[in-house]
C-alpha positions in Angstrom: 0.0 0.0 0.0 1.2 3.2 -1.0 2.3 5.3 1.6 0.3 9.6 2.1 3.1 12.3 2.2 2.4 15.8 2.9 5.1 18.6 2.2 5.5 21.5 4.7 7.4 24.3 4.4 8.2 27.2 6.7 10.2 30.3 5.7 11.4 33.8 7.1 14.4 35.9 7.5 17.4 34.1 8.5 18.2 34.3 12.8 14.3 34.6 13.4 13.7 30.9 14.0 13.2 29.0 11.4 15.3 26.1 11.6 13.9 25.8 15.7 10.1 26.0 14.3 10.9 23.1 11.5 12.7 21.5 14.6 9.5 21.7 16.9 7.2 20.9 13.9 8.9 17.7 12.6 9.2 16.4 16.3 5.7 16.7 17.2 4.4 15.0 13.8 7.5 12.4 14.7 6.1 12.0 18.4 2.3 11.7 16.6 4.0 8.6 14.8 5.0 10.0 11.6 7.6 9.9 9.5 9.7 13.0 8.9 12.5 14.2 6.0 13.6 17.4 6.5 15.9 19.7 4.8 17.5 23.0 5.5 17.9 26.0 3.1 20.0 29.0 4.0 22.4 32.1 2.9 26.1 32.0 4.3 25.2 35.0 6.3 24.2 35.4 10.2 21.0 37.3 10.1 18.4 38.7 7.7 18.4 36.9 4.3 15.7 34.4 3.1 16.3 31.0 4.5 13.5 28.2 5.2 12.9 24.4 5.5 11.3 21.7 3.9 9.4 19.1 5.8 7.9 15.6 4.7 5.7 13.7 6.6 4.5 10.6 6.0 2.6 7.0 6.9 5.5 5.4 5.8 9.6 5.8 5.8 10.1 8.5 3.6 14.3 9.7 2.6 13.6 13.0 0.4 11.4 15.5 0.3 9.7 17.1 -2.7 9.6 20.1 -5.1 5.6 20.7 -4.1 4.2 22.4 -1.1 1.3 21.2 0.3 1.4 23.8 3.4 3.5 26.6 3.5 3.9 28.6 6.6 5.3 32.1 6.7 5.8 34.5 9.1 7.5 36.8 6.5 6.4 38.4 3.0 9.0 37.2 1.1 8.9 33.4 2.0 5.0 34.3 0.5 6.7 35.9 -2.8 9.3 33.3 -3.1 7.0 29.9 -2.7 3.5 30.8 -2.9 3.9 29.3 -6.5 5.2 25.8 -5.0 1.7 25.3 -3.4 -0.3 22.8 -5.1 -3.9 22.8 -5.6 -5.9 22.0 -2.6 -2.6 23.1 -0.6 -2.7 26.0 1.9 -0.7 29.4 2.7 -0.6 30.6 6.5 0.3 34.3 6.5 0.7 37.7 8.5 -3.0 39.4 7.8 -1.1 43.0 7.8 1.2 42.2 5.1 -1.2 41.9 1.9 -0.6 45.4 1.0 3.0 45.4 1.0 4.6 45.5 -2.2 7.2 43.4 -3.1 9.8 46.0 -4.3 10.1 46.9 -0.5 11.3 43.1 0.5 15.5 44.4 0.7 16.7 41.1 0.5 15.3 39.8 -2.9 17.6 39.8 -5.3 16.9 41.5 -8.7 16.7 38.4 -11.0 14.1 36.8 -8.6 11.9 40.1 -8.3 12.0 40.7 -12.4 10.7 37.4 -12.8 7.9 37.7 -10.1 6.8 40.8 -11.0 6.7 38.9 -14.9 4.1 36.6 -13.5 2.1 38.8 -12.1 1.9 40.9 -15.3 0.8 37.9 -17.1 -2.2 37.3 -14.2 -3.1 41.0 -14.5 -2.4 41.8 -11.4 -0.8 44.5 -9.1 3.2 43.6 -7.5 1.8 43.4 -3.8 1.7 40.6 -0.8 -2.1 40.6 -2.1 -1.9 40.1 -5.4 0.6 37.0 -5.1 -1.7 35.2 -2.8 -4.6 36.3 -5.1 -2.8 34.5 -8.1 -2.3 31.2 -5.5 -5.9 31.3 -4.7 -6.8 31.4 -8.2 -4.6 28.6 -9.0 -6.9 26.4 -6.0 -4.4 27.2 -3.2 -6.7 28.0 0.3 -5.9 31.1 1.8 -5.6 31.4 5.7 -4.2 34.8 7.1 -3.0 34.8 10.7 -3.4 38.3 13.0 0.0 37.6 14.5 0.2 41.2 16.8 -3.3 40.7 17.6 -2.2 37.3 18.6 1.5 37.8 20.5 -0.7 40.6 22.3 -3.1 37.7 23.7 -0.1 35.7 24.6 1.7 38.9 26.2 -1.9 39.3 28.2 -1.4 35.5 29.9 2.7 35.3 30.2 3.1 38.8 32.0 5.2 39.6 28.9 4.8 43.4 27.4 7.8 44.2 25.5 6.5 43.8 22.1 10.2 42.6 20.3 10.1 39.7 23.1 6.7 38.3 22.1 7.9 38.8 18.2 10.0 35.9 18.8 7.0 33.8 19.1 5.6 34.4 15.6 7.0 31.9 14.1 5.6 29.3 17.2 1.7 31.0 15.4 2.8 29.3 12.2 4.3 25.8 13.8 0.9 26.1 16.0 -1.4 27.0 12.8 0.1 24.2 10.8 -0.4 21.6 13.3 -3.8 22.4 13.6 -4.8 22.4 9.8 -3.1 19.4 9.6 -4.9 17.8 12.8 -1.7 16.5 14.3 -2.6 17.0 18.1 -0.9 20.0 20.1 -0.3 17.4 22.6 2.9 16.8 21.1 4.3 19.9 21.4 5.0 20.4 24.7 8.0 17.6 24.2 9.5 19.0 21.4 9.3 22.4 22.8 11.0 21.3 26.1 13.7 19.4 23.4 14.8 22.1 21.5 14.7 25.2 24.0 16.4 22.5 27.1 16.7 23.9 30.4 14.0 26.5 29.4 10.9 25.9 31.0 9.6 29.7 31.0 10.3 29.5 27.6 8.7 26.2 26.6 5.6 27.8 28.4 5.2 30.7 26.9 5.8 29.1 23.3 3.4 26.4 24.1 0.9 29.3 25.1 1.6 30.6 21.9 0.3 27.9 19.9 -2.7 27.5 21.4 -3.8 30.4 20.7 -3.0 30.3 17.0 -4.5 26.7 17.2 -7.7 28.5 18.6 -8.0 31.0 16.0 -7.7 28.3 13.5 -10.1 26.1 15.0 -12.5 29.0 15.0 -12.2 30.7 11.9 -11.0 28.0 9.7 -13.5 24.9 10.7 -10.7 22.9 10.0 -11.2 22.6 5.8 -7.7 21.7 5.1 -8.0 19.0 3.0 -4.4 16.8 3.1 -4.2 14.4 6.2 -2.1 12.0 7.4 -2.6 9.5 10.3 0.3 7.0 11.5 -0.3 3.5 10.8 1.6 2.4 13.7 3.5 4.0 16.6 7.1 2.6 16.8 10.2 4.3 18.6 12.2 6.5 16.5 15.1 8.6 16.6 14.7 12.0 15.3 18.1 13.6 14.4 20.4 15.6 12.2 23.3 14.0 9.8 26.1 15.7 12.1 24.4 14.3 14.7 24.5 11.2 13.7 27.9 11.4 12.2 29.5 12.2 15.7 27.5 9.7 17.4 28.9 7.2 15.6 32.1 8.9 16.0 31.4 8.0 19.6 30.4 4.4 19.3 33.1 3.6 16.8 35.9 4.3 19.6 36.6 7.6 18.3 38.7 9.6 21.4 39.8 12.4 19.2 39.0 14.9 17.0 40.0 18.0 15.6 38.5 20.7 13.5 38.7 24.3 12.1 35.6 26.1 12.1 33.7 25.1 8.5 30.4 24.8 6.9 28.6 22.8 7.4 30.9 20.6 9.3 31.8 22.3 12.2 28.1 21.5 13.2 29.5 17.7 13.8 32.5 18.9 15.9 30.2 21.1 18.0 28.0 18.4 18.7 31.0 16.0 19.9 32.2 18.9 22.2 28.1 19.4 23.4 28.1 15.8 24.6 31.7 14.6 24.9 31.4 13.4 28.6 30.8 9.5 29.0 32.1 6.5 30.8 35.3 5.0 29.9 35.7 2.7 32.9 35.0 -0.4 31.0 36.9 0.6 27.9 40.2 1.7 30.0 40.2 -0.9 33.0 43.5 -0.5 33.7 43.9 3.6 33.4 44.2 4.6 37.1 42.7 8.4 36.7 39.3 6.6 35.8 39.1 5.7 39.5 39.9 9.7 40.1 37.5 11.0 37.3 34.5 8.5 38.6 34.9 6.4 35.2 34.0 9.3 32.9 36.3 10.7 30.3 35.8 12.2 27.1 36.5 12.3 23.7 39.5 15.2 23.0 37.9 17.3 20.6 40.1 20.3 19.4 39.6 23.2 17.5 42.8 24.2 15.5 44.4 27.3 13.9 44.1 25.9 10.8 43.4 22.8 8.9 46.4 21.7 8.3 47.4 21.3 11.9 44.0 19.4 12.3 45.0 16.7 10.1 48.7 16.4 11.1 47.1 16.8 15.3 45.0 13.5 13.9 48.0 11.6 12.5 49.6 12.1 15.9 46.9 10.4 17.9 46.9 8.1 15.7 50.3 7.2 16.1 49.9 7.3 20.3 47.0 5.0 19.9 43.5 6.8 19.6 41.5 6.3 17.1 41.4 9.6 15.3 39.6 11.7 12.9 39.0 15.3 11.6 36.2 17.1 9.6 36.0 19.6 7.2 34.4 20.4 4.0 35.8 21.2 0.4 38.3 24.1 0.9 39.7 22.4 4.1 39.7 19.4 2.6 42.0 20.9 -0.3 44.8 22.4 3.1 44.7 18.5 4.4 46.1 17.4 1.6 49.4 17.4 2.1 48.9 16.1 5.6 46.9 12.8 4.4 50.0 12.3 2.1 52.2 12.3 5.1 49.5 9.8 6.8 49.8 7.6 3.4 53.4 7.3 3.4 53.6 6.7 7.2 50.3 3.6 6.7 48.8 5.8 9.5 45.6 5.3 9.9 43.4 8.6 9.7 39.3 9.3 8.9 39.0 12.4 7.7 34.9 13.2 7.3 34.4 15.2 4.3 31.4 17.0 4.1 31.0 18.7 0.0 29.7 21.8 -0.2 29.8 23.7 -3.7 33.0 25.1 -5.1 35.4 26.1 -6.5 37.0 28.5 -4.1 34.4 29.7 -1.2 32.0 28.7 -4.0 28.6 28.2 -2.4 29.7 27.8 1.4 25.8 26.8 2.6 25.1 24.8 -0.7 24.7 21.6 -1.5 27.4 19.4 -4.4 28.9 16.1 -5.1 32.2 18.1 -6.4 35.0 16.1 -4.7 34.8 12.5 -5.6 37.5 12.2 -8.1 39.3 14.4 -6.0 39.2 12.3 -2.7 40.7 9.7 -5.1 42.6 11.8 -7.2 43.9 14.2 -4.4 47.7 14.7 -3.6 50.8 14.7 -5.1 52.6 10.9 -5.2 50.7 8.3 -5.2 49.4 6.2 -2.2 46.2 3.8 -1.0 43.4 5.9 0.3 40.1 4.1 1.0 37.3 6.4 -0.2 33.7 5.5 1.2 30.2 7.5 0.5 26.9 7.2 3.1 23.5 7.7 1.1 22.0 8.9 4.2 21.5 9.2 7.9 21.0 6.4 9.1 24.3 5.0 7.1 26.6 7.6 8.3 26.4 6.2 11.8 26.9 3.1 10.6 29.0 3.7 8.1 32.0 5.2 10.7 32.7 2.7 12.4 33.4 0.8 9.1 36.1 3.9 8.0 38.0 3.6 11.2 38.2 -0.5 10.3 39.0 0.3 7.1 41.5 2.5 8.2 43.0 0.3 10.9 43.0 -2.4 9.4 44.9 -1.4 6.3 46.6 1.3 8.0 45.8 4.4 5.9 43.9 7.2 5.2 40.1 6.6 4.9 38.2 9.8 3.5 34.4 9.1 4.6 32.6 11.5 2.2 29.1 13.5 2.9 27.8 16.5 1.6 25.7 19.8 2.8 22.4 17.9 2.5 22.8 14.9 4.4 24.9 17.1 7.3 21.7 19.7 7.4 18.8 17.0 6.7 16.8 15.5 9.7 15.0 12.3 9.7 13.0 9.9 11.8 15.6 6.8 11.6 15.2 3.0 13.7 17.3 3.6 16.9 20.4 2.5 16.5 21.6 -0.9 17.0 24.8 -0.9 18.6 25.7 -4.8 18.4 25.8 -3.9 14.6 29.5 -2.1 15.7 32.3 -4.3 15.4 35.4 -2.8 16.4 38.5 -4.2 14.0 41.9 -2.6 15.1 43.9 -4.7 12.4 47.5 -5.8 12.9 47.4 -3.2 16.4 50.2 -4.8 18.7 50.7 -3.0 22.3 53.7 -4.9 23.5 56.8 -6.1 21.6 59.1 -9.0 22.5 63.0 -9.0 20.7 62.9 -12.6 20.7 60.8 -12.3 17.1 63.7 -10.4 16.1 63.9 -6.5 15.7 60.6 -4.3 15.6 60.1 -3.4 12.1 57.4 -0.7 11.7 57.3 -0.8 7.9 58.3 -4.3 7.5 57.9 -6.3 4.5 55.3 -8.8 4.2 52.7 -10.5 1.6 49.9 -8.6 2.2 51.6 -4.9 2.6 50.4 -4.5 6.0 52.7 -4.5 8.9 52.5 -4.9 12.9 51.2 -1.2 14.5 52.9 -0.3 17.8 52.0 2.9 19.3 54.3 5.5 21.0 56.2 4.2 24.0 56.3 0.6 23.4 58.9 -0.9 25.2 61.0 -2.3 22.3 58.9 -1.1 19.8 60.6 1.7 18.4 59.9 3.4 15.0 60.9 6.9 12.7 58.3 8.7 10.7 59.2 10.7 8.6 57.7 12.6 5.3 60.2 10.9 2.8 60.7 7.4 1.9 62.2 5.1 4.4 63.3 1.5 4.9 61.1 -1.1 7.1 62.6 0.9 10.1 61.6 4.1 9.0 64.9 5.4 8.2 64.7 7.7 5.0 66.6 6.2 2.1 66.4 6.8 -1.5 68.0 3.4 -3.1 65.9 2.6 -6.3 64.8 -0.9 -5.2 63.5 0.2 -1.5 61.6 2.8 -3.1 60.2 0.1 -5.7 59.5 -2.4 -3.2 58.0 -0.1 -0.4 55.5 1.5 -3.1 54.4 -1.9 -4.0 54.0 -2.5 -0.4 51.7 0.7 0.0 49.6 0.0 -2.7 49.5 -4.0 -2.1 46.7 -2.6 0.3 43.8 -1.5 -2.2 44.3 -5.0 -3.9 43.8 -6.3 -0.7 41.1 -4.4 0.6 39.5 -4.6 -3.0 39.7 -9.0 -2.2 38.4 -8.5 1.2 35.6 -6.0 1.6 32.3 -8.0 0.3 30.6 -6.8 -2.5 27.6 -6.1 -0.1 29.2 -3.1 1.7 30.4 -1.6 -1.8 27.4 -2.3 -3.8 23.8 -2.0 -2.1 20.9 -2.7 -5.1 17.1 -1.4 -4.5 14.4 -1.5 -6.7 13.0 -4.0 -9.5 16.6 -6.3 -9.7 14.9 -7.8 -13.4 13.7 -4.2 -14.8 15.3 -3.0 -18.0 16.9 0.0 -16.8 19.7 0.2 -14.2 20.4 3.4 -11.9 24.1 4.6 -10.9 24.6 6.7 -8.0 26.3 7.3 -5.0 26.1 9.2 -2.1 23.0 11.7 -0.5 21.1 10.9 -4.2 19.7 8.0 -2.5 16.7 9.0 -1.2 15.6 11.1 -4.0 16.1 7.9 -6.5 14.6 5.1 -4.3 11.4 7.3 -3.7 11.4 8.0 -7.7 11.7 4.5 -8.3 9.3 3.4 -6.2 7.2 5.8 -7.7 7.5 5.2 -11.3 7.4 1.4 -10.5 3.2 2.6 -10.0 3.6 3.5 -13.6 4.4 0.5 -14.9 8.2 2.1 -15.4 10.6 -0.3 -13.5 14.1 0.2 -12.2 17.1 -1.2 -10.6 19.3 0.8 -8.4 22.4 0.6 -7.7 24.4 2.8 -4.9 28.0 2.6 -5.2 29.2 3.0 -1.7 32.9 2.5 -1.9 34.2 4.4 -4.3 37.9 3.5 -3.9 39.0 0.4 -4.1 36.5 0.7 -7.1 34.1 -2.3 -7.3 35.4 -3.0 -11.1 34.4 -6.6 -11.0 31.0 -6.4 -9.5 30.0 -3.7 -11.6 31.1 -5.1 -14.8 28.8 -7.9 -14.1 26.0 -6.0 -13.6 25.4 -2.8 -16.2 25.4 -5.4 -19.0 22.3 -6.8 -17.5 20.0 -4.0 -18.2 19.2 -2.4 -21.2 20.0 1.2 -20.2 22.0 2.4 -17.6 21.5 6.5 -15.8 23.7 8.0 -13.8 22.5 11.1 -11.4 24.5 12.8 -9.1 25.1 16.4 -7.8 28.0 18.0 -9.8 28.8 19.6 -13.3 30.9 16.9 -15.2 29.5 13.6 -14.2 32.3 12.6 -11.9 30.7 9.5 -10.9 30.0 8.2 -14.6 33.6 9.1 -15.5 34.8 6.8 -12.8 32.5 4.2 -13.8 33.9 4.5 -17.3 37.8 4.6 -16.6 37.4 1.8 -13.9 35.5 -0.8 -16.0 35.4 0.6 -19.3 31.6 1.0 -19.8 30.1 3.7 -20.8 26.8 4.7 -19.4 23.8 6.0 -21.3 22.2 9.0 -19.5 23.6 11.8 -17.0 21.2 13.4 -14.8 23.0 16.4 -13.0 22.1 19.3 -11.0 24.9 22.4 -9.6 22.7 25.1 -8.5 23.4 24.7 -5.1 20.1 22.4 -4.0 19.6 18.6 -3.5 17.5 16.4 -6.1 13.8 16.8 -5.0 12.1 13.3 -5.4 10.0 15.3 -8.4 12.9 15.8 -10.1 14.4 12.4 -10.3 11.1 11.1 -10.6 11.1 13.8 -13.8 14.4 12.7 -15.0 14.0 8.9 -15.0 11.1 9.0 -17.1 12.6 11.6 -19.7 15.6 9.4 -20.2 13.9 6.3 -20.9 10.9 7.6 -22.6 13.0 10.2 -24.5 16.2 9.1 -24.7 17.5 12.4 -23.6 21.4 11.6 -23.3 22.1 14.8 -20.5 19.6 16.2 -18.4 20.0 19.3 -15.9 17.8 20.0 -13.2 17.3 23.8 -12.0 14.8 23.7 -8.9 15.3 25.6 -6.1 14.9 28.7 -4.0 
């Protein structure tokens, strides 16, 4: 049975709220038993520019959200002027009753091209350029109109909290529009309360007067609206979930993966993972360090080291050196960070240190788009770095992955000792979700060839020793007869640098040994997951956040008698060559989608296996795939045969 989703939306200027009302909305439709996808839209700036988010809830698991709006919430008049034309046909607008004779020329933050091509539509309707006249073209088009007195409301709420000061109760408007929305949609208020007290913790005057707030918007709904929204959706069963954000989930799996330290310089939008680690970092170590004796001093708690650097270069060289005393250790960062670490996973690669850096793509070049959303760095997480040397390259399609998903790079990384680059991207780290809790007996901790003592009596303790598989015993710093040089140039199996022509040969071959090896060891099920119709004619290719766009499309088109396989490449490097050249020549067209300009993916897929694929579906604007527009694509490449196809959508 198919499952009912309804898109919400809710929109103002930037600093006044909006990502804490989506936060508060999508927790009391996840506490009512829904489903929830969210995602986050916003200018690299602090305060004032147009920012919103998009919400998805649903009967059933749902992993993207979708280009229409069934209920769009504003407490501003330019979220009105930007989406009012997303609303669908039965859908609804909640707005500020004062602000329908504002014109749109007065809204400072729109930029020109946007206004020119409002103020285009609204010539074609025959109408005026104000609030008014947009929302008269939406009702027109079907879309049901309810405006909101927000003063007349705050000053009801100021009338039971004791508050006066009018800029103080202004801080609640946006709470009118979470509370409006909930009632429309007959989700009950009941549910509020707890995700009130969630995201405003340790703020009970606050939760109050916010959960006043609501009620009173939900009365004036109830009163002047009789309830005649039409879109509804009811949970079909009531399971516990875990509501949370990709950074979230990212550091908590930092945490469960034996992760005890981590540095960072100050990026979007991965700082937000770092923060989080440093938010909750306390926790008890007693049974994972018996035989410390300060855990007896410190109770049993301890904490993962989380450090914020000068730069990002120390914060990958500050990893390698945990890593070589022990921890298991990691940094963050996003593209242009990414490019300063370079140098520093090089030194990692030479040394077989083993390193996760979490990449999170945002869109480039330079500062590019640093709140945006692109799948611009594959080939360079490969690619990346002067020399060559093994890097394991692994891609999460979403959330619930990325937990997962880390503990594997830190195997990877021990295990073969080097560099594992875990990428993300700007959508999955500012998406929420409704995920199954976690299941920690799924982490299996693998620390590879990890040796803490050394005895002379197996002859002298070669770090970089020579053996069949290219991986040698790990000591850490201050082993008793386990002594070893690092250094950044080529060495001997003691570390020593040399430059003699058959060292060099045979400690390359060593290096790189590993990604033959890891490529014969890693099953194909962690490389390669397939969803969909496995005997349908046409075959998907993607990786990364895509995911959830594409099995949603699929599922979707299957209804249409249009069937497709999907497959999401997961490990990206060592390249699953042999798997996939099994595969694409099963299916009678192959399509490629991801996030970037050139078709990174489908160039891999081509110089690793030597297919060619049929159809590219790309977007670069800075937004994720909406489900409409993969839905959209699919269909136009095998109905059309449209060889490239670039999606635009996007406010």
């Amino acid at each position: 049975m198919a499952s009912t989703k309804i898109s919400w939306m809710i929109g103002g200027a930037q600093g006044t709220g909006v990502d804490s009302s989506a936060n508060v909305f999508s927790r009391a439709a996840a506490s009512y038993g829904l489903y929830v996808f969210g995602k986050r839209e916003y200018y690299s700036n602090i305060k004032g520019e147009h920012s919103y988010f998009s919400v998805v809830i649903s009967d059933g698991k749902v992993h993207s959200t979708m280009d229409e709006v069934h209920l769009l919430a504003t407490f501003d008049s330019e979220t009105v002027v930007r989406h009012a034309w997303e609303v669908v046909e039965g859908g609804g607008i909640i707005y500020d009753s004062l602000a329908v004779g504002e014109k749109i020329t007065s809204i400072p933050t729109l930029e020109k091209p946007v206004l020119e091509r409002i103020q285009m539509r609204l010539s074609k309707e025959g109408v005026g350029d104000t609030i008014g006249d947009v929302l008269e073209v939406a009702r027109r088009n079907g879309v049901r109109l309810y405006p909101i007195p927000y003063m007349e409301l705050l000053k009801k709420v100021g009338d039971k909290t004791g508050e006066k000061q009018l800029s103080a109760l202004a801080r609640m408007t946006n709470t009118l529009a979470v509370g409006a929305s909930l009632t429309l949609l007959s989700i009950p208020l009941t549910h509020l309360e707890t995700a009130f007290s969630q995201v405003f913790r340790a703020k009970a005057s606050v939760v109050k007067s916010n959960v006043i707030a609501a009620e009173a918007a939900h009365e004036y709904v109830m009163n002047n609206f009789a309830c005649d929204f039409p879109y509804r959706v009811e949970p079909k069963t009531k399971q516990k979930q875990l509501f949370i954000s990709g950074t979230s989930a990212v550091a908590l799996g930092k945490i469960a993966a034996g992760c005890r330290f981590q540095t960072y310089y100050p990026i979007t939008p991965a700082s937000d993972e770092s923060v989080y680690l440093e938010d909750h970092m306390v926790f008890n170590l007693r049974e994972e360090y018996p035989h410390v004796k300060e855990m007896e001093e410190l109770d049993g708690h301890g904490s993962i080291v989380v450090v914020q650097t000068e730069d990002e270069i120390s914060a990958v060289n500050m990893v390698s050196g945990a890593a070589l005393a022990g921890a298991r250790a990691s940094t963050a960062t996003s593209g242009p960070g990414f490019d300063l670490m370079v140098e520093g996973i090089g030194y990692a690669g030479m040394n077989e240190i083993p390193i996760v850096v979490t990449l999170y793509q945002r869109g480039g070049p330079s500062t590019g788009l640093p709140t945006r959303h692109e799948q611009g760095e594959l080939l360079f997480s490969i690619f990346g770095g002067h020399g060559e040397f093994p890097r394991i390259v692994i891609a999460s399609g979403d959330i619930e992955e990325a937990f997962y998903d880390v503990a594997k790079a830190f195997n990877y990384a021990e295990r073969y000792q080097t560099p594992v680059i875990h990428i993300l991207d700007k959508a999955l780290a500012n998406s929420t979700m409704t995920v199954d809790v976690f299941d920690l007996s799924k982490i299996v901790i693998d620390r590879g060839k990890l040796v803490t003592s050394w005895d002379n009596s197996l002859g002298e303790y070669k770090r970089f020793k020579f053996t069949e598989d290219g991986i040698s015993y790990r000591t850490v710093l201050g082993v008793e007869n386990g002594i070893f040089w690092n250094t950044g140039d080529e060495h001997d199996e003691l570390g020593h640098i040399t430059e003699e022509p058959s060292t060099r040969d045979r400690m390359m071959e060593k290096r790189m040994k590993k990604l033959e090896i890891a490529d014969a060891e890693i099953p194909d099920s962690e490389r390669v997951i397939l969803y969909g119709d496995y005997d349908a004619p046409y075959l998907v290719l993607s990786w990364g956040s895509t995911k959830g766009a594409i099995i949603d499309a699929v599922d979707y088109l299957a209804s249409e008698g249009l069937r497709f396989a999907f497959a999401q490449i997961k490990v990206l490097n060592p390249f699953p060559t042999r798997f996939l050249q099994n595969l694409i020549p099963q299916y009678k067209r192959t399509i490629v989608v991801e996030q970037n300009f050139t078709g990174q993916l489908a160039t891999l897929i081509k110089a690793r296996t030597g297919i060619h694929t049929d159809h590219l579906i790309v977007k670069y604007n800075g937004r994720p795939f909406s489900f409409s527009e993969v839905r959209d694509g699919l269909r136009e490449a095998v109905i059309k045969g449209t060889p490239r196809i670039v999606k635009r959508s996007g406010g």
